[in-house]
C-alpha positions as CSV (number, residue, x, y, z in Angstrom):
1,X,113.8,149.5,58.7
2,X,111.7,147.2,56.8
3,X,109.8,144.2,58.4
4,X,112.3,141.6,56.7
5,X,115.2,143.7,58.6
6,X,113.7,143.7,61.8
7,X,112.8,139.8,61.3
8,X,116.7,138.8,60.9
9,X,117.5,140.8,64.0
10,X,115.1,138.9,66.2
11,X,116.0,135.7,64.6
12,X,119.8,136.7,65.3
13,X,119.1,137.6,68.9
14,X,117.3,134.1,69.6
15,X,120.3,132.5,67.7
16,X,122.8,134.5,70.2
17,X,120.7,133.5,73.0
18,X,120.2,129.8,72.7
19,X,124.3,129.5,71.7
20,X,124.7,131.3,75.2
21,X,122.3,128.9,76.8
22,X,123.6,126.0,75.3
23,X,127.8,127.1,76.3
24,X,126.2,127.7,79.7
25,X,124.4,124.4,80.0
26,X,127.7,122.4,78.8
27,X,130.6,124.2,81.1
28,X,128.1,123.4,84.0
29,X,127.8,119.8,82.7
30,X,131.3,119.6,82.4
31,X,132.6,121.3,85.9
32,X,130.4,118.5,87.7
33,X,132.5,116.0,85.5
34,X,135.5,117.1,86.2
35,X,136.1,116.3,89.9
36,X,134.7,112.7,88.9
37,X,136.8,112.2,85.8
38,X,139.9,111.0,87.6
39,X,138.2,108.3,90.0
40,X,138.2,105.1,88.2
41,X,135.4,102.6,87.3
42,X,134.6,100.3,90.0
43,X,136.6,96.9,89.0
44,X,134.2,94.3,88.3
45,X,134.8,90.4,87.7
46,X,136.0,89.2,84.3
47,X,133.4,88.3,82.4
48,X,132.4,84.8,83.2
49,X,129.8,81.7,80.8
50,X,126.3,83.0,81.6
51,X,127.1,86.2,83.9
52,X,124.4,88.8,83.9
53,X,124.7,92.2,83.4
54,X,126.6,94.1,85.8
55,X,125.1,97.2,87.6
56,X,126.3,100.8,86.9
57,X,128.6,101.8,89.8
58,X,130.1,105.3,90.6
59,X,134.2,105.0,90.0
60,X,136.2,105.3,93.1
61,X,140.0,106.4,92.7
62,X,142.1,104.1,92.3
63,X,144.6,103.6,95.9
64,X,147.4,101.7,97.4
65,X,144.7,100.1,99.9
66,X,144.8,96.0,100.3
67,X,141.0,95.0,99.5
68,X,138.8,93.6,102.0
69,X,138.1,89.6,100.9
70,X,135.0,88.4,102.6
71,X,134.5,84.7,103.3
72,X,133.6,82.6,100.5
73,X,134.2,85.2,98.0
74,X,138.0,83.1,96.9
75,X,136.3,80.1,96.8
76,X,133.5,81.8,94.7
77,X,136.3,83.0,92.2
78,X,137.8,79.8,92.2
79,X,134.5,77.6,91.0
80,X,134.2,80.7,88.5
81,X,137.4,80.3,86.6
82,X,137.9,84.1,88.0
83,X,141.4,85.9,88.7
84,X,141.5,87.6,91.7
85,X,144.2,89.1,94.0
86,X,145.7,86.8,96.8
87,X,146.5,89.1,99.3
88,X,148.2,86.6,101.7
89,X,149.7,83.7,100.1
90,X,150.3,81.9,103.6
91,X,147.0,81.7,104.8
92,X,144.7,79.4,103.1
93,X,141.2,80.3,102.1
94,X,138.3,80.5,104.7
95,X,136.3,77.3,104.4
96,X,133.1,77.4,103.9
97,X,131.0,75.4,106.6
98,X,127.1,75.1,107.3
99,X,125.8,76.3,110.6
100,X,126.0,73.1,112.3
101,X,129.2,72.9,111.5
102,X,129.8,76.0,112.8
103,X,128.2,75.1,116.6
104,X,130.7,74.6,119.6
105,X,131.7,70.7,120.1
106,X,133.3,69.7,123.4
107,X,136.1,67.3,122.7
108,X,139.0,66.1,125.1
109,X,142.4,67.4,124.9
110,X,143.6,63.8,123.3
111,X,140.6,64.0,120.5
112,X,142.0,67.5,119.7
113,X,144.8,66.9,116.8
114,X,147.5,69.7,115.7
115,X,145.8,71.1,112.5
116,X,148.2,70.6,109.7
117,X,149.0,73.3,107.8
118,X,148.0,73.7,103.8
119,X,149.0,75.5,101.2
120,X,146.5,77.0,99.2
121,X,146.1,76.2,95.2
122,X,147.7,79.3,93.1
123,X,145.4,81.7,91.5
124,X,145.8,83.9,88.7
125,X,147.2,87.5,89.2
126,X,144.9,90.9,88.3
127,X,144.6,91.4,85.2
128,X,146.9,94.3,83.8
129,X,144.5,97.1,83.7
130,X,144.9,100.7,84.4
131,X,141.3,101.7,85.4
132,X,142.3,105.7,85.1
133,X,143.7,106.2,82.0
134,X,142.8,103.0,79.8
135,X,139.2,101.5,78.3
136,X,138.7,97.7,78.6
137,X,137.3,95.1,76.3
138,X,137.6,91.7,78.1
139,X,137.1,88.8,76.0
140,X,136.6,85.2,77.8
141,X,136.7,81.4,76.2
142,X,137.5,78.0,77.1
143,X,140.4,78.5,75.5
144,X,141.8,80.9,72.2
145,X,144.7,80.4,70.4
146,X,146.8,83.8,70.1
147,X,146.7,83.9,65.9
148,X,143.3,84.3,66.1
149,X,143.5,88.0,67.6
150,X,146.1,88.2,64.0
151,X,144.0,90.4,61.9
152,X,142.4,93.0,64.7
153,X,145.8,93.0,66.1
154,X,147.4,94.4,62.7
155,X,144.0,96.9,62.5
156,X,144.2,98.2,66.0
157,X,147.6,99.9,65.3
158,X,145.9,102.0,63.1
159,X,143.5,103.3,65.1
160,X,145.4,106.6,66.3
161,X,145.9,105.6,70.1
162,X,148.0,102.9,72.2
163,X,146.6,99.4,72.4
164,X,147.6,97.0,75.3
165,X,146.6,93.2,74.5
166,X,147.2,90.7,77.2
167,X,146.7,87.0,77.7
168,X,146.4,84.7,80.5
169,X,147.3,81.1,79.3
170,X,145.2,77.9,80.2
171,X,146.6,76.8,83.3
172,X,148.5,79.6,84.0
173,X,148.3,82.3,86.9
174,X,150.4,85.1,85.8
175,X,149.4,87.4,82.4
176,X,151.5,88.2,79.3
177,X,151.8,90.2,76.8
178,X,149.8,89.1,73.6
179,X,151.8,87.9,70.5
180,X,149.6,86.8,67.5
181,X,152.2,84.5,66.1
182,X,153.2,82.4,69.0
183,X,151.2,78.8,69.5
184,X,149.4,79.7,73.1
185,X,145.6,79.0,74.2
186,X,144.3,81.8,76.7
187,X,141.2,81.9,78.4
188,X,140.9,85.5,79.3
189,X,142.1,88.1,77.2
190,X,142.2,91.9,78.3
191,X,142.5,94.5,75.5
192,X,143.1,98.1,76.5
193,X,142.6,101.7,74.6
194,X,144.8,104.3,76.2
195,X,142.6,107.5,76.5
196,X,144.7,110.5,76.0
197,X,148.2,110.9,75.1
198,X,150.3,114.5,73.9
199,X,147.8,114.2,70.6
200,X,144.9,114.7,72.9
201,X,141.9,112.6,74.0
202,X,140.5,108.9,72.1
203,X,137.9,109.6,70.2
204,X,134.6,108.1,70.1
205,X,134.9,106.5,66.9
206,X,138.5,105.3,67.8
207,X,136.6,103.2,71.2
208,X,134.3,102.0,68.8
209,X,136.1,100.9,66.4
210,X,138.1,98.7,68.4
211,X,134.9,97.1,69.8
212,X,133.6,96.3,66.7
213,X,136.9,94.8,65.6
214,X,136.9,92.4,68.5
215,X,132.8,92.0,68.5
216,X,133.5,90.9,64.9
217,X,136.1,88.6,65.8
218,X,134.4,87.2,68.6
219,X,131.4,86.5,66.7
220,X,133.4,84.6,64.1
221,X,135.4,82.3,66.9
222,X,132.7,82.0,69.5
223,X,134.1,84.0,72.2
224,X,132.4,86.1,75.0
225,X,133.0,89.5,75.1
226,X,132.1,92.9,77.1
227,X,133.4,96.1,75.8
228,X,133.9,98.5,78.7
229,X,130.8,101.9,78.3
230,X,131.8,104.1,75.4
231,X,130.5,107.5,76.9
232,X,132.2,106.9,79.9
233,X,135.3,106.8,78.5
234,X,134.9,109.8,76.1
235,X,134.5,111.4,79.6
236,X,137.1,110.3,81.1
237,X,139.6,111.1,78.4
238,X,138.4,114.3,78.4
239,X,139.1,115.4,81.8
240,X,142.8,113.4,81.9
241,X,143.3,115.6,78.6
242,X,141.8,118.7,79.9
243,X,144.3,118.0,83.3
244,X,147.4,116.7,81.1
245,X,147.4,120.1,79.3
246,X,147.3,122.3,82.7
247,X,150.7,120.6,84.2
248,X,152.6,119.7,80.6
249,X,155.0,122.1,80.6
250,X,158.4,122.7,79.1
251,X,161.1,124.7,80.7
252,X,163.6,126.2,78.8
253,X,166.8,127.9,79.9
254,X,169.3,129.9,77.7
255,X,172.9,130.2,77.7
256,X,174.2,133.1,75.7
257,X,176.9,135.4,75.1
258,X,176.9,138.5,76.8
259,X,176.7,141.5,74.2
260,X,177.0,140.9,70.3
261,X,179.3,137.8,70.6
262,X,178.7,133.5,70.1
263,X,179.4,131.3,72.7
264,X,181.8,128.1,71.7
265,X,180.3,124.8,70.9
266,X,183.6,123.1,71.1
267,X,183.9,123.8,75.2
268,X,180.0,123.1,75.7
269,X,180.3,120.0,73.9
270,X,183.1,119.1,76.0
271,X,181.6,119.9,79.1
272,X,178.5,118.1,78.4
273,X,180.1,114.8,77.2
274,X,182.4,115.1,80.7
275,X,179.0,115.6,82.9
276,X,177.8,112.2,81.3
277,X,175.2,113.3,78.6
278,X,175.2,111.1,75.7
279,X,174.5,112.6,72.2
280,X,171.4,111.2,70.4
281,X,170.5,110.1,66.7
282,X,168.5,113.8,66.7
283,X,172.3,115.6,67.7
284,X,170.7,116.4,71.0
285,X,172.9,115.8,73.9
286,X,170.7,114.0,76.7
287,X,171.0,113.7,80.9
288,X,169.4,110.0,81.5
289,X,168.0,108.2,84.3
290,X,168.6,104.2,85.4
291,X,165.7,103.6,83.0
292,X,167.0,105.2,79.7
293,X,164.8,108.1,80.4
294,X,165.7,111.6,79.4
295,X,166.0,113.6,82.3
296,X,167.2,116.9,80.7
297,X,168.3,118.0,77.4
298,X,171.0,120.4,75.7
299,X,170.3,121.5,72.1
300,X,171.9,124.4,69.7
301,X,170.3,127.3,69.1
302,X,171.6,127.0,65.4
303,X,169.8,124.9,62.8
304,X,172.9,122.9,63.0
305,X,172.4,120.0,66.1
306,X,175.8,118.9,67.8
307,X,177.5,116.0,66.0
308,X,180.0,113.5,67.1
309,X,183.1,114.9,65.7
310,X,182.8,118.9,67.0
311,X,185.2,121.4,64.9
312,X,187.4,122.9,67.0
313,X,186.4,127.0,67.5
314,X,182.9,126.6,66.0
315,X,180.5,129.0,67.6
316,X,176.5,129.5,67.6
317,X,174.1,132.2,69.1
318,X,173.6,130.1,71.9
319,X,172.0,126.8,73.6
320,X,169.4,125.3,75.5
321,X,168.4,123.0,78.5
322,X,165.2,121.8,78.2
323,X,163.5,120.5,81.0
324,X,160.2,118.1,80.6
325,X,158.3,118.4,84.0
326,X,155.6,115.6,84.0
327,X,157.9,113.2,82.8
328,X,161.1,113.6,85.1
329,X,160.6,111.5,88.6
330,X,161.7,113.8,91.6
331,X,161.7,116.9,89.3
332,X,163.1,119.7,92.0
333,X,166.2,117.6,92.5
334,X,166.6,117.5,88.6
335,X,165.7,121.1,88.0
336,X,168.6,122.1,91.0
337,X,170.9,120.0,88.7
338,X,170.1,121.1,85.5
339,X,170.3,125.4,86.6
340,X,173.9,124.2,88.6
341,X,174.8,122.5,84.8
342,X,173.9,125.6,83.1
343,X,175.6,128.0,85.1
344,X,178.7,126.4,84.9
345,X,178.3,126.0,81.1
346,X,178.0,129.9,81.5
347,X,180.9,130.1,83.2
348,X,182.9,127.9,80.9
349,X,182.2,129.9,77.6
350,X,182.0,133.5,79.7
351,X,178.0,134.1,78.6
352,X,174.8,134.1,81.0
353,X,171.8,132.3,81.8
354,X,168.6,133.8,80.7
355,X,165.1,132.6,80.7
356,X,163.7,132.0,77.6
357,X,162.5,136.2,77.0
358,X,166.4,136.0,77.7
359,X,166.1,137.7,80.5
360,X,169.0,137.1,83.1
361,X,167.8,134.1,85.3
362,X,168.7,135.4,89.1
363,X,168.3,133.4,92.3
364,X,164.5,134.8,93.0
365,X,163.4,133.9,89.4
366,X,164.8,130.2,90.2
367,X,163.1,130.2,93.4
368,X,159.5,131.3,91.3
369,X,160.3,128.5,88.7
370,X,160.9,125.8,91.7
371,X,157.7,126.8,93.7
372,X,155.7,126.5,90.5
373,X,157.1,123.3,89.7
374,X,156.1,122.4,93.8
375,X,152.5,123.3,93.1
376,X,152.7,121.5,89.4
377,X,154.2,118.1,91.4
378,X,151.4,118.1,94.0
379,X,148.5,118.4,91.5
380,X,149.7,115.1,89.7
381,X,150.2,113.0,92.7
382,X,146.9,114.2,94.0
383,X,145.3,112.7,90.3
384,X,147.4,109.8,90.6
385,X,149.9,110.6,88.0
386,X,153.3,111.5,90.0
387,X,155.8,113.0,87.7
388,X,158.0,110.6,85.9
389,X,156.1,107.4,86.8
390,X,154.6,104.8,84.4
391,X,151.2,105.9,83.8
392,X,152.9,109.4,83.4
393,X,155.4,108.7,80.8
394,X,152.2,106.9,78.7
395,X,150.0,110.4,79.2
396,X,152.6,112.6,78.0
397,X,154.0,110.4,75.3
């Protein structure tokens, strides 16, 4: 072996070695991120004329708790032009009054008047921000008008990722929904990047893109503006995509006919139109909820989807039931009803219900399918996603 031979060896070892080192080093990295990921920033005050930079906090998970208001800090907001939470709108804020003020006064019981009750002033709402699954660029003024925001409004569609912009009015207390076109001054504006979707997680250069597009618009109109930490988020989105993947799942069951036969589209049809699934643009019948949501699906097995007008006698190999877990709100219940649908549809055409290795689907393999879907349910409301909910209809979307 000459020396040139035994040169490349070594230098392919060391290569091996430090790739090793270097996968090592980043799963250890990332296991300590993981437990964090899901606990939101710490909410900090919009940003106010002449506030300093804020201090880096650890994130706390976001929870159903009332917060804890210490005295003065509602006035404080107030004199700030800041929008914070009233908690309860009966009770007026806690004055604020010196020490003296403060000291114990005897009085007699004719001095003592019956305090008159006051209302306190309205404040603005929390701004619309989901701390676990969305970056935040908050952009201050003494007042914008909503066409300026026109041109990074247009470019921020194009950016790969959902983009939230809201608006609260001068002299207003609630939030809206940004519209470029309409003739509205706002003095804080809150625009939002969501951070993974079913395409995976944002992208650094999709974050910082959408900084610079405000920066630059900012800069040109004399606004204030604080972009929400970059690396952060890349963080972030990568553990909500890293958890999204684990509980996205897709059940599928099969009705088929039993040996070399077809099953008959004409009574399926029929029995799905009489269960009340409506039949979409795709020629998918659909099961949906109050809120237009899908709850379950029936498709053909056939290239050819279901149509309007079915021809009486027309067969295929078989159907489906699909059966989106994240996304369906009290998902048991659903799957329960969607195996009872697909049994009768079995029933109805004389096939079977198989899984989808089309193997016959019997009362333990239901029973294995529900406890998964148990443990699935619990993992997302422990990470604050429960199936079917708001923020989990925008992850897997």
């Amino acid at each position: 072996m000459s020396d040139l031979q035994i040169g490349l060896l070594v230098i392919g070892a060391v290569i091996v070695a430090a790739v090793l080192l270097f996968n090592w080093a980043q799963e250890r990295r990332f296991r300590k991120q993981a437990d964090a990921a899901f606990q939101a920033p710490a909410g900090d005050a919009l940003m106010q004329p002449g506030a300093a930079p804020r201090e880096t906090h650890m994130r706390v998970e976001p929870a159903l708790h009332e917060p804890v208001i210490k005295a003065g800090e509602l006035d404080a907001a107030a004199e700030a032009g800041e929008p914070y939470l009233q908690i309860d709108p009966a009770r007026p804020p806690a004055s604020h009054a010196s020490l003296e003020d403060a000291a114990p006064v005897l009085r007699t019981a004719s001095s003592v008047a019956p305090p008159t009750p006051s209302r306190p002033a309205a404040s603005p709402a929390a701004a619309p921000y989901d701390e676990l699954i969305e970056y935040r660029i908050r952009i201050g003024s003494d007042g914008v008008r909503a066409n300026v925001f026109a041109d990074a409004f247009s470019h921020a569609r194009t950016l790969g990722k959902a983009v939230r912009w809201m608006g609260l009015p001068v002299g207003a207390t609630e939030w809206e929904e940004i519209q470029p076109w309409r003739e509205v001054e706002y003095r804080q504006v809150v625009v939002t990047m969501q951070l993974a979707d079913r395409n995976g997680a944002v992208q650094e250069d999709q974050l910082s893109a959408l900084c610079a597009l405000l920066q630059n618009t900012a800069r040109t109109h004399g606004l204030r503006i604080a972009c929400g930490d970059v690396a952060e988020a890349i963080e972030r989105a990568q553990a909500i995509d890293r958890f999204c993947v684990d509980v996205d799942v897709l059940i599928g069951l099969n009705v088929v006919a039993r040996g070399e036969g077809a099953v008959n589209l004409t009574r399926i049809v029929h029995q799905a139109e009489s269960s009340g699934m409506a039949l979409g643009v795709d020629g998918v019948f659909q099961l949906l909820d109050s809120r237009g949501e899908p709850l379950y699906a029936l498709c053909n097995h056939d290239a050819e989807p279901f149509s309007a007008t079915a021809i009486e006698g027309q067969t295929s190999q078989g159907v489906t039931l699909q059966f989106d877990v994240p996304r369906v709100p009290d998902g048991i219940k659903v799957f329960d009803g969607m195996v009872a649908f697909g049994r009768k549809l079995a029933s109805e055409v004389g096939g079977i219900l198989v899984d989808d290795n089309l193997r016959p689907l019997t009362d333990s393999g239901i029973e294995k399918i529900r406890t998964q879907l148990s443990q699935i349910y619990e993992r997302m409301e422990a990470r604050g996603v429960p199936s079917g909910s708001r923020r989990a209809l925008r992850l897997f979307s």
